[in-house]
C-alpha positions as protocol buffer text, in pm:
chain_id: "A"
residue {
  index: 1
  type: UNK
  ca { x: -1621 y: 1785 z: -891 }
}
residue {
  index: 2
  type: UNK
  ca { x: -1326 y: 1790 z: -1085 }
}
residue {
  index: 3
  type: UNK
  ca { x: -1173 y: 1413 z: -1238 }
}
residue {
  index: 4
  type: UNK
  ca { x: -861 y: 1321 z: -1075 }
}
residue {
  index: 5
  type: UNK
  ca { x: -558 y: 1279 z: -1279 }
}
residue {
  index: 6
  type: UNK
  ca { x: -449 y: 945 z: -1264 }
}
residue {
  index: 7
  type: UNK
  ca { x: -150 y: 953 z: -1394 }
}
residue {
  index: 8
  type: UNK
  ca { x: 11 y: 1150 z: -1114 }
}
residue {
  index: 9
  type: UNK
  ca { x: -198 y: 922 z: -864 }
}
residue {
  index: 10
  type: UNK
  ca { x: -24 y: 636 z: -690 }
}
residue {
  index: 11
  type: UNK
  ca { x: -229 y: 300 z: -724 }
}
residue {
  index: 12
  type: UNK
  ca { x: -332 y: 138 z: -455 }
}
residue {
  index: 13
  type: UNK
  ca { x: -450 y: -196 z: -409 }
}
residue {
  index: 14
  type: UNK
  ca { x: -664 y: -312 z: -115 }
}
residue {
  index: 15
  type: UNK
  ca { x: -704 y: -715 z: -22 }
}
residue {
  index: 16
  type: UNK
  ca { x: -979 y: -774 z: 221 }
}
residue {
  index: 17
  type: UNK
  ca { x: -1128 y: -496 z: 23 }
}
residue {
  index: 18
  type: UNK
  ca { x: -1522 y: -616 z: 133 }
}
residue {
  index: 19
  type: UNK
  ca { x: -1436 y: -678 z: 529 }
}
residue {
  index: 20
  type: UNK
  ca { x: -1516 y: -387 z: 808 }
}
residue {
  index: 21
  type: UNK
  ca { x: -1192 y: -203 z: 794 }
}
residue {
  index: 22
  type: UNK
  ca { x: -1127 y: -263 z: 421 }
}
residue {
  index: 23
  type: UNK
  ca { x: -1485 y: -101 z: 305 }
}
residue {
  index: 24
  type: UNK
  ca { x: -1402 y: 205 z: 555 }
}
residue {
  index: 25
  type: UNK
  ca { x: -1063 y: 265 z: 400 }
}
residue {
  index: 26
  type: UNK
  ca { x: -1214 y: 202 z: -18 }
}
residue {
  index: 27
  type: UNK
  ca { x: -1432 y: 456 z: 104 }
}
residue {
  index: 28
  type: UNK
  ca { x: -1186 y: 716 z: 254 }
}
residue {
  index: 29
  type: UNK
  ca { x: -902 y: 633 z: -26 }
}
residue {
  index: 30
  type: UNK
  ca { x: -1181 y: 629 z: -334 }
}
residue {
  index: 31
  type: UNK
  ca { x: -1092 y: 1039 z: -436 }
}
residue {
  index: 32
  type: UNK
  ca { x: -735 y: 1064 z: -313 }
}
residue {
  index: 33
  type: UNK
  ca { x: -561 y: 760 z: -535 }
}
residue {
  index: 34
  type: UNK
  ca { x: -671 y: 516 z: -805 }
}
residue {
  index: 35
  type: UNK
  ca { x: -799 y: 184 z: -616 }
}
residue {
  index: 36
  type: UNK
  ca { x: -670 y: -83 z: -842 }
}
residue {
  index: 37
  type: UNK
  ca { x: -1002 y: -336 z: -865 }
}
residue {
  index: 38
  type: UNK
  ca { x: -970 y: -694 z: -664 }
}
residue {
  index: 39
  type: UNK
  ca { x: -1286 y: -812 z: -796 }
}
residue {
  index: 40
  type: UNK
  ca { x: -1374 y: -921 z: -1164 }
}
residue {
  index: 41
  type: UNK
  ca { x: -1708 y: -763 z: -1121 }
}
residue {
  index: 42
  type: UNK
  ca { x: -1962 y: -738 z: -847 }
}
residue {
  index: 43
  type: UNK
  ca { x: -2045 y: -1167 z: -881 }
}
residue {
  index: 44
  type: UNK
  ca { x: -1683 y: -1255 z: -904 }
}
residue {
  index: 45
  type: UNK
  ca { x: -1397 y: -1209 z: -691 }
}
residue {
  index: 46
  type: UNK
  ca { x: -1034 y: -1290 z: -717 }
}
residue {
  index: 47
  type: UNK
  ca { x: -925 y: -1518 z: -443 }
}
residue {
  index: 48
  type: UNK
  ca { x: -600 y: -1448 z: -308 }
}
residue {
  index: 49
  type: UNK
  ca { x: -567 y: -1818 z: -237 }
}
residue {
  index: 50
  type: UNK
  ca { x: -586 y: -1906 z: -572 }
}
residue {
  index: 51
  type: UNK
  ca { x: -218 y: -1808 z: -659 }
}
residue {
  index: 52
  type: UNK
  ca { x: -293 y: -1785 z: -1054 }
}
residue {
  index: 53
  type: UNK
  ca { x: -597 y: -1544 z: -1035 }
}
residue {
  index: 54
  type: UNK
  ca { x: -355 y: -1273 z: -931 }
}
residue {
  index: 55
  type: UNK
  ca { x: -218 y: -1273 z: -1204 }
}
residue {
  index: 56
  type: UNK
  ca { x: -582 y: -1101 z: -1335 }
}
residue {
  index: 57
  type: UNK
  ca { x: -481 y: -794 z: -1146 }
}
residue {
  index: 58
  type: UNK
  ca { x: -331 y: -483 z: -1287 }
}
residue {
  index: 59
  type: UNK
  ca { x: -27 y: -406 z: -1143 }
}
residue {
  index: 60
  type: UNK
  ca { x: 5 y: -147 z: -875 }
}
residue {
  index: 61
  type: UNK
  ca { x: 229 y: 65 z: -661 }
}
residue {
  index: 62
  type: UNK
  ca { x: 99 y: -10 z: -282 }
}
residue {
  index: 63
  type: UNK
  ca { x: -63 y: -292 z: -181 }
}
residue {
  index: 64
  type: UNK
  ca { x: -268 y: -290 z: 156 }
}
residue {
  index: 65
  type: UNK
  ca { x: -299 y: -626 z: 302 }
}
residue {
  index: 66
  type: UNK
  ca { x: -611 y: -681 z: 510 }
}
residue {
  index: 67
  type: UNK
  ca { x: -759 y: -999 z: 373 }
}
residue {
  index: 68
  type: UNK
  ca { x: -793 y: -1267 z: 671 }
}
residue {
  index: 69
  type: UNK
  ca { x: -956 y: -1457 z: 892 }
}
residue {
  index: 70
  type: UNK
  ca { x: -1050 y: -1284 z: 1198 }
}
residue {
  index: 71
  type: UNK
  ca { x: -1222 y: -1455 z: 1459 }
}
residue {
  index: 72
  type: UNK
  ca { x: -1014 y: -1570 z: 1748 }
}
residue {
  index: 73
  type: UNK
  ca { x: -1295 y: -1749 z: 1872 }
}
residue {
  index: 74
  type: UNK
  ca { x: -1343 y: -1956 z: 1511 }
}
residue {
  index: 75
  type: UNK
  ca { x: -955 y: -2018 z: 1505 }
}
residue {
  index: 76
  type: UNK
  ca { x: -912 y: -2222 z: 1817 }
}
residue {
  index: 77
  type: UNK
  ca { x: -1234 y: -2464 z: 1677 }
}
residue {
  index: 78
  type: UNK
  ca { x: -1035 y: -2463 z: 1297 }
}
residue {
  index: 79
  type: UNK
  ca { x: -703 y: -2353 z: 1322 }
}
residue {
  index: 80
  type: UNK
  ca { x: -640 y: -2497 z: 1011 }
}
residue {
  index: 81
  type: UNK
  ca { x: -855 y: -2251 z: 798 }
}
residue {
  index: 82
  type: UNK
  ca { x: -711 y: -1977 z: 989 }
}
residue {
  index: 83
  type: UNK
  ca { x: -345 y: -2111 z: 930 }
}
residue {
  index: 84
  type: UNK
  ca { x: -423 y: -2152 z: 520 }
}
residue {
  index: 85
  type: UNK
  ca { x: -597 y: -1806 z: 497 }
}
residue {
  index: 86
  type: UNK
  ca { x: -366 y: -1563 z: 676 }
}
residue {
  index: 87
  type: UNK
  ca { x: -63 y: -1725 z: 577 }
}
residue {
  index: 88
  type: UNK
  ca { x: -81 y: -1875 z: 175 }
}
residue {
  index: 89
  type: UNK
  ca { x: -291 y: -1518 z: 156 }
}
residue {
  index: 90
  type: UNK
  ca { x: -18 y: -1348 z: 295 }
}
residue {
  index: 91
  type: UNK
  ca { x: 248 y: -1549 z: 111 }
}
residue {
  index: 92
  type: UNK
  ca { x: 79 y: -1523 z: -218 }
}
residue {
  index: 93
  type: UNK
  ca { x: 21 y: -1135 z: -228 }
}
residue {
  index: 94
  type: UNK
  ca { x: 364 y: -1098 z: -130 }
}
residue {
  index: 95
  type: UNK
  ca { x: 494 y: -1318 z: -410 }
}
residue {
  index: 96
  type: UNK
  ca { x: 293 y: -1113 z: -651 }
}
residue {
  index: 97
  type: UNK
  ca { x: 435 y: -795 z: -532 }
}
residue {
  index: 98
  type: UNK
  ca { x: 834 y: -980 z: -600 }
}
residue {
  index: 99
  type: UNK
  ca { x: 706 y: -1071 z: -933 }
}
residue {
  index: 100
  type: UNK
  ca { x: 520 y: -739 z: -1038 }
}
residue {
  index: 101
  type: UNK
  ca { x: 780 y: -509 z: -882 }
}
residue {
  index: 102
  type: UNK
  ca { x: 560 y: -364 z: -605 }
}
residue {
  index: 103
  type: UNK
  ca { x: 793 y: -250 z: -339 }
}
residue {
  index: 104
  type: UNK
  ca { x: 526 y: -107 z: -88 }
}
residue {
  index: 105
  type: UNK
  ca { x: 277 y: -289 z: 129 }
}
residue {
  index: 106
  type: UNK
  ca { x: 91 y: -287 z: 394 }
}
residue {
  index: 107
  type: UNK
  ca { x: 86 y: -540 z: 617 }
}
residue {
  index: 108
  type: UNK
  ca { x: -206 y: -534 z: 913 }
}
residue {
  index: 109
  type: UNK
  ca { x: -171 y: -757 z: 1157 }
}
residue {
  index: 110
  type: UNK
  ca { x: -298 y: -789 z: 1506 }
}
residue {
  index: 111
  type: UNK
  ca { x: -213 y: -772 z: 1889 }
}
residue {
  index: 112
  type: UNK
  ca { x: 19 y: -1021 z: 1924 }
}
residue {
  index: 113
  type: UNK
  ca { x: 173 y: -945 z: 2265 }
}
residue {
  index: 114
  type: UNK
  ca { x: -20 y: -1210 z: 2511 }
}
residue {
  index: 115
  type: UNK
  ca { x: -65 y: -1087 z: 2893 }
}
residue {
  index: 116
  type: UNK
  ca { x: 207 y: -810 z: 2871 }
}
residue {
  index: 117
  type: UNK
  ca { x: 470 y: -764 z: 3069 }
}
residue {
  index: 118
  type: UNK
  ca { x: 497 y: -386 z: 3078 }
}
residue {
  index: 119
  type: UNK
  ca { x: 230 y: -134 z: 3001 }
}
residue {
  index: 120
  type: UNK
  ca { x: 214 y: 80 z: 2753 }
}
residue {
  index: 121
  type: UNK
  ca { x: 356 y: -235 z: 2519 }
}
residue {
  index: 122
  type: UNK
  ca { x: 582 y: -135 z: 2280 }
}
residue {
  index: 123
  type: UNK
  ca { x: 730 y: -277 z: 1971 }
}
residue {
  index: 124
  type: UNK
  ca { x: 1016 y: -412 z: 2137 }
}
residue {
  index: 125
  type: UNK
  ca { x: 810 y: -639 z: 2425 }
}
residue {
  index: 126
  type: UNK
  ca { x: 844 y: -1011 z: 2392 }
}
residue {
  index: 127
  type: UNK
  ca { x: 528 y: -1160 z: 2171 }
}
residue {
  index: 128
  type: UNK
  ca { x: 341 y: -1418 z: 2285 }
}
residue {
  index: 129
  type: UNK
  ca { x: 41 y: -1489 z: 2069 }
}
residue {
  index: 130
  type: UNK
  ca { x: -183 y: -1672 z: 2218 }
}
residue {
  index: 131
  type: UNK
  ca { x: -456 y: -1832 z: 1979 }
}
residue {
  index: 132
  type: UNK
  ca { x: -386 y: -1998 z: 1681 }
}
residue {
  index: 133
  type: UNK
  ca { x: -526 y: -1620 z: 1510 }
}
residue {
  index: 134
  type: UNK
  ca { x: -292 y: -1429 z: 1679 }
}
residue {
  index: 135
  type: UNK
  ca { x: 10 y: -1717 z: 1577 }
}
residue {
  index: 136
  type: UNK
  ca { x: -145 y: -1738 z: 1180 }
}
residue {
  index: 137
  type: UNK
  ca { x: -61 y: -1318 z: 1200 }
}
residue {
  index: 138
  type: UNK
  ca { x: 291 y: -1389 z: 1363 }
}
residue {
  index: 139
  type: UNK
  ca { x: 388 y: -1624 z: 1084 }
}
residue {
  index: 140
  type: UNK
  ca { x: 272 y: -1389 z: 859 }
}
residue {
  index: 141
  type: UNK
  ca { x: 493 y: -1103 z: 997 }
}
residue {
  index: 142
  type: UNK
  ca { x: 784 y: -1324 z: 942 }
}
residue {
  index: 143
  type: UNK
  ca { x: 714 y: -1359 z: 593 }
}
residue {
  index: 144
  type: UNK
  ca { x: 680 y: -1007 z: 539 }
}
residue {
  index: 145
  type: UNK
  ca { x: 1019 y: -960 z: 716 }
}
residue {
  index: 146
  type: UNK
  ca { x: 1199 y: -1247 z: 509 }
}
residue {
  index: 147
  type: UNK
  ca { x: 1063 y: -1043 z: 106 }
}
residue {
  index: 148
  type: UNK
  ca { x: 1150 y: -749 z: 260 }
}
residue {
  index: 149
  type: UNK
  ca { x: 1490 y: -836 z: 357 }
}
residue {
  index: 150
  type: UNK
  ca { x: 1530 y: -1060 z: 49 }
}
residue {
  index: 151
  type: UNK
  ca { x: 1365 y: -846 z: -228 }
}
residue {
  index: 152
  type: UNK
  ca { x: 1410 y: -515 z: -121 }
}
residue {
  index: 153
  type: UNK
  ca { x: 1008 y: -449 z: -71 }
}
residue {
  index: 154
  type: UNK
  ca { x: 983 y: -222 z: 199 }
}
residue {
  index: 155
  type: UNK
  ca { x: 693 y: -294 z: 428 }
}
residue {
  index: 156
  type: UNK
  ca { x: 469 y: -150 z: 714 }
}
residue {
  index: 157
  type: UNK
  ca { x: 333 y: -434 z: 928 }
}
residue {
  index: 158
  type: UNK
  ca { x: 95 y: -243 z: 1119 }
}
residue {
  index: 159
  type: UNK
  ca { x: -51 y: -435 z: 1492 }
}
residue {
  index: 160
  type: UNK
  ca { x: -407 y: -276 z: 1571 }
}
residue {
  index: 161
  type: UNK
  ca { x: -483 y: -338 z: 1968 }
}
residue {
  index: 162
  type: UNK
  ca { x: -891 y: -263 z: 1910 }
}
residue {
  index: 163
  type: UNK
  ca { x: -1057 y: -149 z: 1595 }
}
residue {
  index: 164
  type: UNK
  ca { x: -1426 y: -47 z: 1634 }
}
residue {
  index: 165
  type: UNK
  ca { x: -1660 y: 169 z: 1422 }
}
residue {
  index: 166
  type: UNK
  ca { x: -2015 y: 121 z: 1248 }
}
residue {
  index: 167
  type: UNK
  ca { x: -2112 y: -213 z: 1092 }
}
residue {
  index: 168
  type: UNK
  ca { x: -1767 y: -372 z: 1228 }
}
residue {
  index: 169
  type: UNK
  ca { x: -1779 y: -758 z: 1261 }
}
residue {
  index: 170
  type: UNK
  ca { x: -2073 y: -942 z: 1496 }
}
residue {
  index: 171
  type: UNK
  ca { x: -1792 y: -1140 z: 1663 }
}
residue {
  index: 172
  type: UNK
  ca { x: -1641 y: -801 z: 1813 }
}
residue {
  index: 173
  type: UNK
  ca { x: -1706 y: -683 z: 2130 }
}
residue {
  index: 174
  type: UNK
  ca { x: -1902 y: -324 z: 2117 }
}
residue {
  index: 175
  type: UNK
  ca { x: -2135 y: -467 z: 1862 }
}
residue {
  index: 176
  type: UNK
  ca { x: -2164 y: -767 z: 2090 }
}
residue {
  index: 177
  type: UNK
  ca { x: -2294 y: -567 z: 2372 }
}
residue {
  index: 178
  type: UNK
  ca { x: -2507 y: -355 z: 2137 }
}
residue {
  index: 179
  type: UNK
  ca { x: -2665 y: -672 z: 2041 }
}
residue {
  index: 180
  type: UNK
  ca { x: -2722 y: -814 z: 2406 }
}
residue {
  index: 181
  type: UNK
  ca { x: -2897 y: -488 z: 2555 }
}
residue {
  index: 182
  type: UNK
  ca { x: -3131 y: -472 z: 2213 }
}
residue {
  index: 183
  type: UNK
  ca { x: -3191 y: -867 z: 2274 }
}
residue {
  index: 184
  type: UNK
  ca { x: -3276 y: -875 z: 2692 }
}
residue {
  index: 185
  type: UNK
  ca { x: -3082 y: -548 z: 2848 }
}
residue {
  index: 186
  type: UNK
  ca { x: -2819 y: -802 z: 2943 }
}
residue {
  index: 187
  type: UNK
  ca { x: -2412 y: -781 z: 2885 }
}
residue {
  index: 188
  type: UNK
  ca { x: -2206 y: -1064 z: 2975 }
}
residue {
  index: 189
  type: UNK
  ca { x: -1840 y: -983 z: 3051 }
}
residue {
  index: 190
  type: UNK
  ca { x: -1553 y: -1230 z: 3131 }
}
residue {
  index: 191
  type: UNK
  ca { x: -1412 y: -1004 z: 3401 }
}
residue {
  index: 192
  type: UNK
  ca { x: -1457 y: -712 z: 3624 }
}
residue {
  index: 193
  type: UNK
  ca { x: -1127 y: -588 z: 3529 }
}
residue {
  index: 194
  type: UNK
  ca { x: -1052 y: -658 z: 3129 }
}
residue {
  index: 195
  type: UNK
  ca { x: -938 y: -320 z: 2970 }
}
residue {
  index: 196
  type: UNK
  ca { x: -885 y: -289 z: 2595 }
}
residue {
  index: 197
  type: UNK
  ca { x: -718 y: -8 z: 2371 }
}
residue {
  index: 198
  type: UNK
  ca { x: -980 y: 92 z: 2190 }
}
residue {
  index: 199
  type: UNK
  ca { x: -961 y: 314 z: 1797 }
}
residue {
  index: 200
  type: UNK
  ca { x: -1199 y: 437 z: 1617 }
}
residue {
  index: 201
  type: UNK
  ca { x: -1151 y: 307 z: 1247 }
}
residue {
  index: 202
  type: UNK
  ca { x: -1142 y: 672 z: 1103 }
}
residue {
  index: 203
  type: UNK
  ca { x: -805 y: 710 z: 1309 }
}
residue {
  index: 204
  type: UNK
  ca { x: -677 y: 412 z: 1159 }
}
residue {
  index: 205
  type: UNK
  ca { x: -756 y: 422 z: 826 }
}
residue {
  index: 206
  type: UNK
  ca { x: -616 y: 812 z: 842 }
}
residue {
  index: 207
  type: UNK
  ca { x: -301 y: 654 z: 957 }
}
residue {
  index: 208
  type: UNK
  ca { x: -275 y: 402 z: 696 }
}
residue {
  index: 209
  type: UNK
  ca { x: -342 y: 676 z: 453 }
}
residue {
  index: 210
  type: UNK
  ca { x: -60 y: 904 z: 608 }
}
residue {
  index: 211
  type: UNK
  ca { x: 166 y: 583 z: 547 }
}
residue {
  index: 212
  type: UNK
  ca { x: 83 y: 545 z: 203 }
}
residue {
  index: 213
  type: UNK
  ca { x: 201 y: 922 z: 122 }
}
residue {
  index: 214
  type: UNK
  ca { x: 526 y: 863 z: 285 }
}
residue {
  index: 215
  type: UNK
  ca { x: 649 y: 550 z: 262 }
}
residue {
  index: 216
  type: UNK
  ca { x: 965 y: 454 z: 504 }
}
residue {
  index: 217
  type: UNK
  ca { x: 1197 y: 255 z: 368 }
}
residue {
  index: 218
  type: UNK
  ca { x: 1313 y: -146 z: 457 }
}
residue {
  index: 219
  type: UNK
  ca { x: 1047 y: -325 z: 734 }
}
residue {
  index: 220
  type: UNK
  ca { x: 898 y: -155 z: 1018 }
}
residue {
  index: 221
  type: UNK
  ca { x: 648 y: -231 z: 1250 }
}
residue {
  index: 222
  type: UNK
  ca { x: 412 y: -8 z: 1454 }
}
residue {
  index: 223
  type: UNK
  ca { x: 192 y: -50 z: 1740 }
}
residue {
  index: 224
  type: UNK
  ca { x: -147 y: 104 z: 1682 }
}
residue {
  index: 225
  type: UNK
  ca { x: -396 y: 220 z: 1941 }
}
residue {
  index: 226
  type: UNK
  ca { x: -534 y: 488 z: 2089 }
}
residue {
  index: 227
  type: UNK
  ca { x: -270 y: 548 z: 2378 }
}
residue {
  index: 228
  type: UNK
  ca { x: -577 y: 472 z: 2648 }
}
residue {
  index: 229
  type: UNK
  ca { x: -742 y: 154 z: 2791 }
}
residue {
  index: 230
  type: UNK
  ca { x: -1070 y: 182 z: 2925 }
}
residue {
  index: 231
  type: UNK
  ca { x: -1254 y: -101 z: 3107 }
}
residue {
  index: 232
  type: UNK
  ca { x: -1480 y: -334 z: 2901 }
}
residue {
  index: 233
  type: UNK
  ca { x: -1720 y: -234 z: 3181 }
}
residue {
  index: 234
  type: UNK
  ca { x: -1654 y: 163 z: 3120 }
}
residue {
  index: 235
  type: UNK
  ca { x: -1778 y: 80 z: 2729 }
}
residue {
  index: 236
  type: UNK
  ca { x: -2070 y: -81 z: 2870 }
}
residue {
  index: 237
  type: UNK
  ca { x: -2144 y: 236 z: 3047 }
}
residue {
  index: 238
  type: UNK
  ca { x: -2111 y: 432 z: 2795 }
}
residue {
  index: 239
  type: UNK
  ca { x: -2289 y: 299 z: 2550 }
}
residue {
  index: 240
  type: UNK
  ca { x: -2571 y: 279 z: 2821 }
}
residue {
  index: 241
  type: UNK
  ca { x: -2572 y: 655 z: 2870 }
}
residue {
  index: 242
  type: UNK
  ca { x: -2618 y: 742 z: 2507 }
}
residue {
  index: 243
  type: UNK
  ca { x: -2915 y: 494 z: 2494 }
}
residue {
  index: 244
  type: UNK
  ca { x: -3044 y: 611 z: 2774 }
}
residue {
  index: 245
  type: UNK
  ca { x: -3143 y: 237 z: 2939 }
}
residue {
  index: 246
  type: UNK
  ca { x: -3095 y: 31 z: 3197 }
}
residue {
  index: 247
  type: UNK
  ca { x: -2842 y: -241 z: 3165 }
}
residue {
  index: 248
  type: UNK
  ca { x: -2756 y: -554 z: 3402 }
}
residue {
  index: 249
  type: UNK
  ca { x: -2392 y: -639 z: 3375 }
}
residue {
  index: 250
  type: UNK
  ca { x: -2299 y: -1037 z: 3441 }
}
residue {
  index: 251
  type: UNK
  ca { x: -1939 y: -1199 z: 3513 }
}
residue {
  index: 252
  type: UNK
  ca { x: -1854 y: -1568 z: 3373 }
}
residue {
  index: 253
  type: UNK
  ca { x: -1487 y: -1603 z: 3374 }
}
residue {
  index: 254
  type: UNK
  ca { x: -1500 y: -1948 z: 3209 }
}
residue {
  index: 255
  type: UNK
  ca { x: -1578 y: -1733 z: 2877 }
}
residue {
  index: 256
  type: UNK
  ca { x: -1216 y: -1638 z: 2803 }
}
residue {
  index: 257
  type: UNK
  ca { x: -1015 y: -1806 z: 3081 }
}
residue {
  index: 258
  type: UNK
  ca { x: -698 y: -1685 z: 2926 }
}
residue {
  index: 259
  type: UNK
  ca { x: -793 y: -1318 z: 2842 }
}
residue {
  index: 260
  type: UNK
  ca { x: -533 y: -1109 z: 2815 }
}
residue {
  index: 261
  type: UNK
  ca { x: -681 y: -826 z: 3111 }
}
residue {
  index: 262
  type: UNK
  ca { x: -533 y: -508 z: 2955 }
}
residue {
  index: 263
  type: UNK
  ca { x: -379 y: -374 z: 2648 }
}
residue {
  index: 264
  type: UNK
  ca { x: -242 y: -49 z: 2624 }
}
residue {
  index: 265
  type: UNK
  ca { x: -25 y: 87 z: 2292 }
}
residue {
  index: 266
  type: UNK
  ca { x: 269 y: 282 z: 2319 }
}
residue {
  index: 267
  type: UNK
  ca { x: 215 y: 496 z: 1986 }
}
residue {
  index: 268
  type: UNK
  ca { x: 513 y: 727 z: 2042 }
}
residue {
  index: 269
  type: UNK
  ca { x: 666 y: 604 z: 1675 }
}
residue {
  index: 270
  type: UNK
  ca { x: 376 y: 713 z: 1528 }
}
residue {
  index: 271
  type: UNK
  ca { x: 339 y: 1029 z: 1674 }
}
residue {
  index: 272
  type: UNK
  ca { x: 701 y: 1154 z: 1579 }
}
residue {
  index: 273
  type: UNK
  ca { x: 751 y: 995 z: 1231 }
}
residue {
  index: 274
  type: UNK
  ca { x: 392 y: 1115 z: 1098 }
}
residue {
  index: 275
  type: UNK
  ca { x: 274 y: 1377 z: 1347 }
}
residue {
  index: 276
  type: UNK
  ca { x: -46 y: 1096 z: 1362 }
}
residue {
  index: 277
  type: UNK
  ca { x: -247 y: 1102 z: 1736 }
}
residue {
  index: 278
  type: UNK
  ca { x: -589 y: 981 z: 1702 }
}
residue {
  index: 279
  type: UNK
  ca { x: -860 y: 1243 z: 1703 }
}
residue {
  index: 280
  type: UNK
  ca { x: -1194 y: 1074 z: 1787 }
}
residue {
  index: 281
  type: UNK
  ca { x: -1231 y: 958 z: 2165 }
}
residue {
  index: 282
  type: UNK
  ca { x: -1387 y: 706 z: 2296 }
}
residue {
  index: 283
  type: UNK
  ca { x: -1760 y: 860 z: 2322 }
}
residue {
  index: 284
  type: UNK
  ca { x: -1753 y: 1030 z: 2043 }
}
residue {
  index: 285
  type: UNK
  ca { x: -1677 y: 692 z: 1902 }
}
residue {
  index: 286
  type: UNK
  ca { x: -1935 y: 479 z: 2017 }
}
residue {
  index: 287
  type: UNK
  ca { x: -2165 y: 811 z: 1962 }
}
residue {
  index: 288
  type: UNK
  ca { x: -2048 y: 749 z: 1578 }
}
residue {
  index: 289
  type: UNK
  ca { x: -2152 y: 358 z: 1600 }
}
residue {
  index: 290
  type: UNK
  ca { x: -2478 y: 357 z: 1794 }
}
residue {
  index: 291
  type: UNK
  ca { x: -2591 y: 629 z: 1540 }
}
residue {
  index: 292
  type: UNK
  ca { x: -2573 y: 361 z: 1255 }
}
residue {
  index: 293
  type: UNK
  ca { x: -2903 y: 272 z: 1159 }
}
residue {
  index: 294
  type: UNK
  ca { x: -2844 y: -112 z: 1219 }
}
residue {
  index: 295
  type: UNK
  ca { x: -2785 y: -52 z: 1570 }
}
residue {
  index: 296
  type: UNK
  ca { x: -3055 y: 153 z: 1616 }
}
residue {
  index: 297
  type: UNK
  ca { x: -3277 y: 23 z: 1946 }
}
């Protein structure tokens, strides 16, 4: 294989660079632009908290912001290390992209829309974020808006409804229910009638990498999905009939009291400023995950 030329490569910079989403894109993005390092080496990593380690980094063109605390669950029993992480990290890379010149990120959020109003949501429906995770990503939004108004850094703040794929985080639910039918054959859901957007992470890393080759300019936000909700119990079902077992589904609503019952992405933006419509459905999908060898039953 021929070496890339680097010096007609844009430089791209990748926080969250070791999380679920952020090894899937290294990997996709590894051949097509230079990946500016995050880490010292392989035993030390620069901590986007610590606002004088960035300074370690080489400078860059793009930045792609996915460093943050995840867990909805872990951010209603310590909001506070949710609140420091997503927002000081989110504060601090953008204040190192003001002082190094960098006038592209980014930004991934999260769903922030609450029970929605309308369906499909759009980027214009009210938000309503309802855990202290879903307000940390808010706040962060508006400080994305504020340096790109104020310093002329234009930014993508991209809002993910459902990310799934291999290896993606315990705390999520397809590898939940993976791990319940290899532990008793036994999925507890919250409610009969909960319905998620769900992407595979190929389509959303291909997006991010259609972003990064044409830039728009000032601050701009997209909804990201698939365009479909199916039923948490559909998923179930599926992911039943490609292991070929028998699974008993149980209801306890006092799981997620408040659960938002469906989400459903209007992607229309998307498709007509980058032509983007994901490609892998929903079986294929979970076809992709439950072939992963640590899900293997």
């Amino acid at each position: 294989m021929a070496l890339l030329d680097r010096k007609n490569q844009l430089s791209v910079l990748v926080t969250g660079n070791r999380g679920f989403v952020g090894t899937n894109l290294i990997r996709n993005l590894k051949n097509k632009v230079h990946l500016v390092p995050l880490d010292k080496n392989k035993d030390q990593r620069v901590n986007i908290l610590e606002r004088n380690q960035l300074k370690e980094l080489q400078n860059t063109d793009i930045i792609v912001h996915l460093a943050s605390k995840t867990s909805l669950l872990d951010s209603t029993v310590n909001p506070y290390d949710t609140y420091v992480t997503n927002i000081l990290g989110t504060l601090n890379i953008l204040d190192f992209a003001r002082q190094n010149k960098v006038n592209k990120i980014v930004n991934v959020s999260t769903y922030v829309y609450g029970k929605p109003i309308y369906l499909p949501i759009n980027e214009r429906h009210p938000l309503n974020p309802h855990s202290p995770y879903t307000k940390s990503k808010v706040i962060a939004e508006e400080l994305c808006k504020f340096y790109a108004e104020d310093y002329g850094i234009d930014i993508v703040n991209l809002r993910p409804f459902y990310i799934y794929g291999p290896a993606s985080n315990e705390f999520t639910f397809v590898s939940s229910v993976i791990k319940q039918i290899k532990r008793n054959g036994k999925v507890i859901l919250s409610s009969r009638n909960t319905k998620r957007d769900f992407l595979f992470v190929d389509d959303f890393i291909d997006l991010i990498y259609k972003i990064i080759k044409n830039f728009p300019k000032g601050y701009n936000t997209y909804n990201v999905g698939s365009g479909k909700s199916y039923s948490l119990e559909m998923v179930v079902e599926i992911i039943r009939q490609i292991l070929n077992v028998d699974v008993d589904i149980e209801y306890d609503s006092s799981m997620r009291p408040n659960d938002v019952v469906d989400m459903l992405a209007d992607i229309t933006h998307l498709e007509k400023l980058y032509g983007w419509k994901p490609q892998i459905d929903i079986k294929s999908g979970l076809n992709l995950v439950l072939s992963d060898s640590m899900y293997k039953i």
